[in-house]
TORFIDO-72032 format. One record per residue (C-alpha): x, y, z; residue in one letter. Coordinates in steps of 0.05 Angstrom, whole numbers, padded with zeros to 5 digits, always signed. Layout:
% residues N
XYZa;...
//
This chain:
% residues 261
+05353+00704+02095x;+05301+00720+02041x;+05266+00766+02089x;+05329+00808+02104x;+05336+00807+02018x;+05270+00836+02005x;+05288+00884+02063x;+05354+00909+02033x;+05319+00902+01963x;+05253+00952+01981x;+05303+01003+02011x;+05349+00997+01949x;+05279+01013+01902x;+05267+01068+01953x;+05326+01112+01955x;+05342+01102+01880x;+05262+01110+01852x;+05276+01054+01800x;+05328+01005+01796x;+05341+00954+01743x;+05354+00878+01746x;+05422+00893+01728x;+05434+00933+01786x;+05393+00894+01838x;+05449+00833+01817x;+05506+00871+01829x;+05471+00908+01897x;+05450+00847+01927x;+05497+00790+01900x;+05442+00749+01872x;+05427+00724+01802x;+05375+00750+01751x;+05326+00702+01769x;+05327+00712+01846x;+05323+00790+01827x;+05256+00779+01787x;+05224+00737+01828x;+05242+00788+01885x;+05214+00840+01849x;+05161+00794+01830x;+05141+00786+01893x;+05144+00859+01926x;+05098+00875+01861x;+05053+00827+01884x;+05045+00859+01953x;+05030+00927+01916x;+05093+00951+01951x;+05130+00968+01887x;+05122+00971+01811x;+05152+00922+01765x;+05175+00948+01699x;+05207+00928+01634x;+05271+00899+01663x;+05269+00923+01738x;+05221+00967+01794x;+05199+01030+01799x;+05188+01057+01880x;+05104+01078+01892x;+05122+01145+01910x;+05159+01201+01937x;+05139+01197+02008x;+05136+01117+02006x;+05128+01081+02070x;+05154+01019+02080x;+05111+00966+02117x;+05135+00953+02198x;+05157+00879+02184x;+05208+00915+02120x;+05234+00964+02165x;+05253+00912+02223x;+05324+00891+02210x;+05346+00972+02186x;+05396+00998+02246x;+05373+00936+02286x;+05424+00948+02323x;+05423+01016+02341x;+05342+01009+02360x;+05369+00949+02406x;+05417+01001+02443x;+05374+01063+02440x;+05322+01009+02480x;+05363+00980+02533x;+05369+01060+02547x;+05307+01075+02552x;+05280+01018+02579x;+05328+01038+02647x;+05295+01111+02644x;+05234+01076+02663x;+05202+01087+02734x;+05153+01023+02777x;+05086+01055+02773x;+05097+01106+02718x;+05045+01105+02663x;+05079+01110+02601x;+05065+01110+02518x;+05086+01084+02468x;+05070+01091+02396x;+05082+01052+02338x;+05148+01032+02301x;+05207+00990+02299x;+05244+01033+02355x;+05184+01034+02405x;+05177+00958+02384x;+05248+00943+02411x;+05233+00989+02464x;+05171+00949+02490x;+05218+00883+02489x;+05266+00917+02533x;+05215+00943+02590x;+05183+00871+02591x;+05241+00843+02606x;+05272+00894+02650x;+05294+00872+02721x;+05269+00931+02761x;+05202+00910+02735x;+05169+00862+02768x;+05094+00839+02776x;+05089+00881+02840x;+05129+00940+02815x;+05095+00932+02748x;+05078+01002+02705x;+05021+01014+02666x;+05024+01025+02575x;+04989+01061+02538x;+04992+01042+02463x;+04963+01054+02402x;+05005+01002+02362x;+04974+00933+02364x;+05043+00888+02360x;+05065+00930+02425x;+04999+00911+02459x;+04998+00840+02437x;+05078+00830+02458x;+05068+00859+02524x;+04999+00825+02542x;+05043+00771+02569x;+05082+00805+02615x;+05056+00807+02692x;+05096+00867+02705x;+05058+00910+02649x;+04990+00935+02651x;+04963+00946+02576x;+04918+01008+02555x;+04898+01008+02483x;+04875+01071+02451x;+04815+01057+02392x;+04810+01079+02329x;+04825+01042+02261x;+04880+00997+02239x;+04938+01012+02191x;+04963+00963+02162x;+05029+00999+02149x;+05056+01006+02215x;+05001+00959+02266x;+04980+01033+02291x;+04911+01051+02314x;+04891+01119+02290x;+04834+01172+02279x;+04778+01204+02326x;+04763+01140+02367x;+04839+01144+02405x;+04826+01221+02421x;+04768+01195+02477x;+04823+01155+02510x;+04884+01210+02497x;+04833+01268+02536x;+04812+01221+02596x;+04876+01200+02627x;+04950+01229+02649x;+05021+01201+02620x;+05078+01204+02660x;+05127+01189+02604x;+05105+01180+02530x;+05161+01143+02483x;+05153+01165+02417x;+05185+01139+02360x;+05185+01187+02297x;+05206+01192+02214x;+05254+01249+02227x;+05272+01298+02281x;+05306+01361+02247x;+05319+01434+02267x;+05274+01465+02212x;+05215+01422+02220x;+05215+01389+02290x;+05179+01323+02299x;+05165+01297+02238x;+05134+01222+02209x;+05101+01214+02139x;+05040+01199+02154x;+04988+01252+02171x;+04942+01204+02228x;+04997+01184+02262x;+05030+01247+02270x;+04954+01272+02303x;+04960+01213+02355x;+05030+01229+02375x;+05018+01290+02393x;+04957+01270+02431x;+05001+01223+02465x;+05060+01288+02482x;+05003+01329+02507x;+04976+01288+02551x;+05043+01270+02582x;+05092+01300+02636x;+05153+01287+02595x;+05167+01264+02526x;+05224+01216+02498x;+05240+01211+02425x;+05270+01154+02406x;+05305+01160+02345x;+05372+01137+02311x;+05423+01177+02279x;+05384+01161+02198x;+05327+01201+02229x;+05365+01259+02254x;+05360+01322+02208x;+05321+01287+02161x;+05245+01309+02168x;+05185+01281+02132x;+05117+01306+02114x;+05072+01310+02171x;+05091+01350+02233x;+05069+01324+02305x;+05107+01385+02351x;+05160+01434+02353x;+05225+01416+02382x;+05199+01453+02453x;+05155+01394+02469x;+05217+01340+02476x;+05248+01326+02555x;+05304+01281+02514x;+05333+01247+02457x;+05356+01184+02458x;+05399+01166+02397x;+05457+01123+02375x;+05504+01177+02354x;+05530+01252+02360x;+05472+01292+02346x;+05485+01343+02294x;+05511+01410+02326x;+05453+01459+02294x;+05403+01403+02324x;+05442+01396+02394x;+05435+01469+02400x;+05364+01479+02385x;+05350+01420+02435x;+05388+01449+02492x;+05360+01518+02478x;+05288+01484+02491x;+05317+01448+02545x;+05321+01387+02523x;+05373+01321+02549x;+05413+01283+02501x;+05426+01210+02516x;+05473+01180+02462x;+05462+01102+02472x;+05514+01049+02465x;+05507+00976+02440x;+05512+00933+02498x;+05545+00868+02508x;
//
């Protein structure tokens, strides 16, 4: 309960920029108290600023931590998963990068019937939570690129992932990204993860975003590709027409997932 507080709290303190006690009460139905030691608490993580009666967000281009981002469109990622998860071929070698999506993602093909120990497919992953989850599962063999830590998103980046990335061959690579828009293509905020994702599209034979409909128009500051490197989308509403259209145009499938019962 707390967790999914301090969730709806950090995006409240991101979209606004500052926020006051005042208006975390009446956003979040708590009391003053619970509000400050809230904030209290983010400030202590470094993940906001505390001010004179309320927060102030870090920055512009702020990135929320993985574990803050897990419950936003939960269940749209669970959907967009499931899909995926079926798009999934016995022997293929696919990739997966970090996030929330490709998390759910992961937890679907683990678990997926058509997957068994002796029709098991091989992962490549940068993001350490993937690699850990699916360690335990006989019908997954688990490649992890090098390179250093983040503690933001569990992702592996820099020079050490690219001697991996230029030695082997990806069927399918499963990228989750910050924003997929028209203007700006494949987008996430931060600049080492958007080098590894493309690493992981050019070494592959066909390349799934995974992305739900807050992503879609909505790009971010560092570019990984141009909308002509995507096979298919797989999202959780109606793409936007200018977006459909400069998909198709490149070629590319549009999978609109559905929550599942």
């Amino acid at each position: 309960m707390r967790q999914q507080r301090l969730n709806q709290l950090l995006e409240l303190i991101s979209e606004h920029g500052h926020v006051s006690i005042a208006e975390v009460e009446s956003a979040l139905g708590v009391s003053a108290a619970t509000a400050r030691r809230d904030i209290g608490h983010l400030a202590d993580q470094r993940l906001v600023t505390r001010t004179h009666g309320g927060a102030t967000a870090l920055g512009s281009a702020y990135e929320l931590p993985l574990q803050y981002k897990i419950g936003r469109q939960a269940e749209a990622k669970r959907a967009i998963a499931a899909a995926v998860a079926d798009l999934v071929v016995p022997g293929e070698t696919v990739a997966l990068n970090g996030g929330t999506t490709t998390s759910e993602v992961a937890r679907s093909i683990g678990r997926h019937p058509d997957l068994t120990e002796d029709d098991s497919i091989t992962v490549v992953t940068n993001a350490l939570n993937i690699a850990y989850e699916l360690s335990i599962r006989p019908n997954v063999n688990i490649v992890v690129t090098g390179g250093a830590a983040r503690t933001q998103s569990y992702e592996l980046v820099g020079p050490l992932s690219e001697g991996v990335l230029s030695k082997i061959h990806i069927d399918t690579a499963i990228l989750g990204v910050d924003g997929i828009s028209t203007r700006a293509g494949l987008t996430t905020i931060h600049p080492a993860e958007a080098k590894i994702s493309a690493d992981f599209i050019a070494a592959a034979q066909r390349t799934i975003v995974v992305a739900d409909s807050t992503k879609l128009e909505h790009p971010t500051f560092a570019r990984i590709r141009d909308l002509d490197s995507v096979s298919m989308l797989v999202t959780d509403r109606a793409v936007p027409e200018p977006l459909a259209k400069a998909l198709a145009e490149h070629g590319a499938e549009i999978v609109i997932a559905t929550e599942r019962k």
